[in-house]
C-alpha positions in Angstrom: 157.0 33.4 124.9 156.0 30.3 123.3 159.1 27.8 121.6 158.7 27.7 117.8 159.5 24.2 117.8 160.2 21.2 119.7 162.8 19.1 116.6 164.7 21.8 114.6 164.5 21.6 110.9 161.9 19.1 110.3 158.5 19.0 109.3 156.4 18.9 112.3 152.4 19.1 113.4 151.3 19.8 116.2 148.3 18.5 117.9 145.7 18.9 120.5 141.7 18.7 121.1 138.7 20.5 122.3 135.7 18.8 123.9 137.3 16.3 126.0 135.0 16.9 129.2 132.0 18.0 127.5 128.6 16.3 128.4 127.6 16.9 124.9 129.0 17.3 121.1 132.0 15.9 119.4 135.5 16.3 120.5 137.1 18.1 117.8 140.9 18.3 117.0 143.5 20.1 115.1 147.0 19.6 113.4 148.7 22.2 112.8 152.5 22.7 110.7 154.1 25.9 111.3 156.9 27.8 109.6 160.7 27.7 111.6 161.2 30.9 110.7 161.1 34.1 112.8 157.6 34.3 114.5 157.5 36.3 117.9 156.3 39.3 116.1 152.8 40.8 115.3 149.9 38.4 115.7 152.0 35.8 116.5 153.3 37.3 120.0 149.4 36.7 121.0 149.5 32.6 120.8 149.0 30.4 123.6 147.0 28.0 124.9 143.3 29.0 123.9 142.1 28.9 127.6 144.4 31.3 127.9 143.4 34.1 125.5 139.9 35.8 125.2 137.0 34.7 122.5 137.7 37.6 120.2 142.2 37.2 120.6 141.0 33.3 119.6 138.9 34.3 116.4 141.6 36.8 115.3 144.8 34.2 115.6 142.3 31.4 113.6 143.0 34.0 110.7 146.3 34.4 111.0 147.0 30.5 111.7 144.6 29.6 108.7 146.6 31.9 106.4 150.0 31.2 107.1 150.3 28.0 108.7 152.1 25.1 105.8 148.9 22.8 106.7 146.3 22.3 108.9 143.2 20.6 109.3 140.4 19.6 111.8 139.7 16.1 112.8 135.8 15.3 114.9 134.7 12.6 116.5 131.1 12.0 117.2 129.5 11.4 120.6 128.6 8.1 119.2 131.7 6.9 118.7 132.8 8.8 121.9 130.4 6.2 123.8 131.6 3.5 121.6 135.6 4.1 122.5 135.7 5.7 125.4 136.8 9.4 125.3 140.2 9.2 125.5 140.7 6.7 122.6 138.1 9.3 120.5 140.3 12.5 121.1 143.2 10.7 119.9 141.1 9.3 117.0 140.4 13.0 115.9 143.8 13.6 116.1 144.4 11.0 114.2 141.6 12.6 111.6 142.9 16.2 111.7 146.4 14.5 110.4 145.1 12.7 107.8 143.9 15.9 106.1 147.2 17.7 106.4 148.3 18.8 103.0 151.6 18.3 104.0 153.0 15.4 105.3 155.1 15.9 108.7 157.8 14.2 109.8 157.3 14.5 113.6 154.8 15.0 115.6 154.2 16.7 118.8 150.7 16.3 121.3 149.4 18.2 124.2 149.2 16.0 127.1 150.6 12.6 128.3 149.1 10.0 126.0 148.8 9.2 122.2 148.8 6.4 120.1 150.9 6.1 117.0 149.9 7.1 114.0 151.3 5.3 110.8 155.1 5.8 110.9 156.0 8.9 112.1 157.5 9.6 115.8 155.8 11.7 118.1 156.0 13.4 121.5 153.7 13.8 124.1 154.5 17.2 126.5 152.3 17.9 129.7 150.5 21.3 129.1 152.4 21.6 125.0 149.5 24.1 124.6 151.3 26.4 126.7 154.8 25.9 125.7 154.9 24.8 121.7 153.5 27.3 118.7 152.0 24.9 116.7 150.2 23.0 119.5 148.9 26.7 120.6 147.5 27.0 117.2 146.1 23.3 117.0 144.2 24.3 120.4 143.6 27.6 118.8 141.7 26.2 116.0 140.3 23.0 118.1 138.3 25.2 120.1 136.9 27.7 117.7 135.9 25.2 115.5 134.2 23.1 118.0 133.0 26.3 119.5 131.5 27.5 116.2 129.3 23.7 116.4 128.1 23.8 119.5 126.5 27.7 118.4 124.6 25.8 115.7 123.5 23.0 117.9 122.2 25.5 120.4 120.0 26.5 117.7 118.1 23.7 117.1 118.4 22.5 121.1 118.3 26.3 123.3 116.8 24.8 126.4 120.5 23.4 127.2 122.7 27.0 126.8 125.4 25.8 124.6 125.6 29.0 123.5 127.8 30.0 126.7 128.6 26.3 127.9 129.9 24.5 124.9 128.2 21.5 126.2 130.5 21.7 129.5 128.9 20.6 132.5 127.9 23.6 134.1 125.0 23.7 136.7 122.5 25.1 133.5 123.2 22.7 131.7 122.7 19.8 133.8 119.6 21.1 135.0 118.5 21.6 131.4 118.8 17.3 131.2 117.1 16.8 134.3 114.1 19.3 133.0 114.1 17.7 129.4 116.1 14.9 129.5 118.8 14.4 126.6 119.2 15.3 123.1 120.8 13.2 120.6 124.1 14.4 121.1 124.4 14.0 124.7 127.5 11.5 125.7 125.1 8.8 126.9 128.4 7.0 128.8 129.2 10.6 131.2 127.6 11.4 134.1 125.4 13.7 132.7 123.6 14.5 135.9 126.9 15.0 138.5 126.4 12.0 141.0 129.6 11.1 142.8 130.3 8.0 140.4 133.6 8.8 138.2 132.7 10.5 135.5 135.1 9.8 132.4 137.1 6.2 131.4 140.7 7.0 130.9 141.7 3.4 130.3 143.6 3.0 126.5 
């Protein structure tokens, strides 16, 4: 069972991203403020980290996050810019973005992982694997995904040679052999290794 909160009785987002080890396509991210009150009932017994729950479990909490959350919102960062600021600085960027659209301003706020950068005033906490532990960073990776998700289905569209219809834009072996057959499209993530040679792949430096 997922904690409802990490401070009691304050206004806080949570946050985390989808996208970061993609070859291709934005990183996208969510904030997310929840309601202290009761929530381990109904729907809400279903959150977790969105790697952890099916594609249909996903669709069906977006719902129920979109319609009783106090505020959300979904930040993106291009692979441009990923390639201008290095991918760690972008996902933080569109976490950044996401809480800039909040509705509501919160006065805490609480990230998946072990970095972030500060944004405006407000405290913040990072927590190894938050997606798995904290509600509202669930429904921030909740909504993160899908959203990216449902991007990546239009860009397979008007690109079907690279399968980003059941990769995402991860690098899996059809998709890397789709840039060595037809080389890259404009929203490949021209500073990855986009072909899988031994040489590191991302730069985690701030």
């Amino acid at each position: 069972m997922l904690l409802p909160y990490y401070h009691k009785d304050v206004i806080e987002a949570g946050c985390d991203e989808a996208g970061r080890g993609c070859l291709a396509g934005p990183v996208f991210a969510a904030a997310v403020i929840l309601p202290q009150g009761s929530m381990d009932d109904g729907p809400w017994s279903m959150l977790n980290d969105s790697k952890q729950l099916s594609e249909k479990k996903r669709y069906a909490l977006r719902e129920v996050i979109e319609r009783e959350a106090l505020a959300w919102a979904v930040g993106i960062v291009t692979n441009e810019e990923i390639d201008k600021v290095n991918i760690l600085r972008a996902s933080i960027l569109a976490m950044h973005r996401a809480l800039d659209q909040l509705e509501l301003r919160p006065q805490e706020v609480i990230v998946d992982g072990n970095r972030f950068m500060p944004y405006k005033d407000l405290p913040y906490t990072t927590i190894v694997k938050g997606d798995g532990k904290y509600m509202s960073i669930a429904a921030a990776s909740i909504l993160a995904k899908t959203y990216r998700d449902d991007f990546m289905l239009r860009l397979h569209e008007e690109f079907p040679a690279y399968h980003w219809d059941k990769n995402k834009g991860y690098p899996a072996p059809a998709h890397r052999q789709a840039i060595r057959q037809h080389g890259t499209t404009p929203y490949h993530r021209m500073t990855f290794n986009l072909l899988g040679s031994p040489q590191l792949e991302f730069d985690f430096s701030p």
